[in-house]
N, C-alpha and C positions, 0 to 999 in steps of 0.2 A: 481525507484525514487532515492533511492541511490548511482545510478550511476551518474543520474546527477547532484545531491548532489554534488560529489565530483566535478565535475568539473564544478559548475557553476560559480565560479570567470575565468575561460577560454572567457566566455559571446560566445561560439559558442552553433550553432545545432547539437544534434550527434543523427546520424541516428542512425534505429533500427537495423541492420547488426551490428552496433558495437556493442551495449549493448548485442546484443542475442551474438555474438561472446565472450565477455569479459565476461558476466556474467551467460555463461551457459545456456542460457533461449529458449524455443522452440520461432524463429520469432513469427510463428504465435501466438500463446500464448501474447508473448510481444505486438503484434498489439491488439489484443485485450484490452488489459489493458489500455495500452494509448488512446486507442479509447475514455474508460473512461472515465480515468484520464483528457482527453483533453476537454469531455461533460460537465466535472464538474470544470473547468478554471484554471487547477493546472499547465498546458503547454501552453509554448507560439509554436507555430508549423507552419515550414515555408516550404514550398512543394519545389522541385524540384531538380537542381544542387544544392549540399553544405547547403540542406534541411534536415532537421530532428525536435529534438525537445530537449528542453530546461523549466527550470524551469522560472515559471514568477513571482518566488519572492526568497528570500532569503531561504534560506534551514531550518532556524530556525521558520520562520515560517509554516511549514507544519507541523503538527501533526500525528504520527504514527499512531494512535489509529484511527482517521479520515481516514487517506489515506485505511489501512483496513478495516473499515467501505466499503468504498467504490468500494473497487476489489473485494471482497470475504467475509465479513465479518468475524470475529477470536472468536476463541473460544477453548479451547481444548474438549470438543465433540460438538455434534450434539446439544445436550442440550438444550432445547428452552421453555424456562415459559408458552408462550401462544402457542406452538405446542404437546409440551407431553401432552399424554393423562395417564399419567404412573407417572408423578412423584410425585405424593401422598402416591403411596404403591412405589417406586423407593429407595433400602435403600444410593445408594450412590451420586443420585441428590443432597444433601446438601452440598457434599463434591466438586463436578465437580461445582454446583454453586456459592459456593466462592469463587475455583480458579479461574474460570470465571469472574468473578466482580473483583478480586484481580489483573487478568492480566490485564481486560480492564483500571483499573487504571494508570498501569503504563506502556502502551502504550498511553495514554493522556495525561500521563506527557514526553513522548519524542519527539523531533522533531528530522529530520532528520539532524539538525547537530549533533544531540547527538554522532552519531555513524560514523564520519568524523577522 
């Protein structure tokens, strides 16, 4: 998403060959993601010759904390309120679960032009 961040004042399609190229990323990996990303209307995506994909809004409106939400979900651990069976006697759940609410915070406050 970053990548097309940057260049979506270009208003082209950039295939996924470049991004996996430019940004290190496994293709398939990267196909997967946009598979996503494209289920949940964040790409506008044109198939074929000079096909790829592109962002369908400004970069300031995507939300960090959202677009993570949405591939993977973020967290720094596994940590989960309604999945541990543990964090009652768990001595440093308290500590992973503030930084956890602390990061989810300020991935909400960033969009991806933040970091343009």
């Amino acid at each position: 998403m970053t990548y097309l961040a940057k260049h979506y004042r270009e208003d082209r399609y950039i295939s996924l060959k470049e991004i996996s190229e430019n940004e290190d990323i496994s293709f398939k990996y990267l196909e997967k993601l946009m598979i996503s990303l494209n289920k949940d209307n964040y790409l506008d995506v044109k198939k074929g010759n000079n096909g790829g994909y592109k962002l369908k809004s400004d970069p300031k409106n995507y939300k960090i904390g959202d677009i993570l939400r949405k591939l993977e979900g973020f967290g720094l651990t596994e940590c989960d309120e309604k999945k541990c069976e543990k964090k009652d006697e768990c001595s440093t759940y308290p500590i992973y679960k503030e930084l956890n609410n602390e990061l989810i915070k300020v991935m909400d406050n960033k969009t991806l032009d933040t970091y343009l």
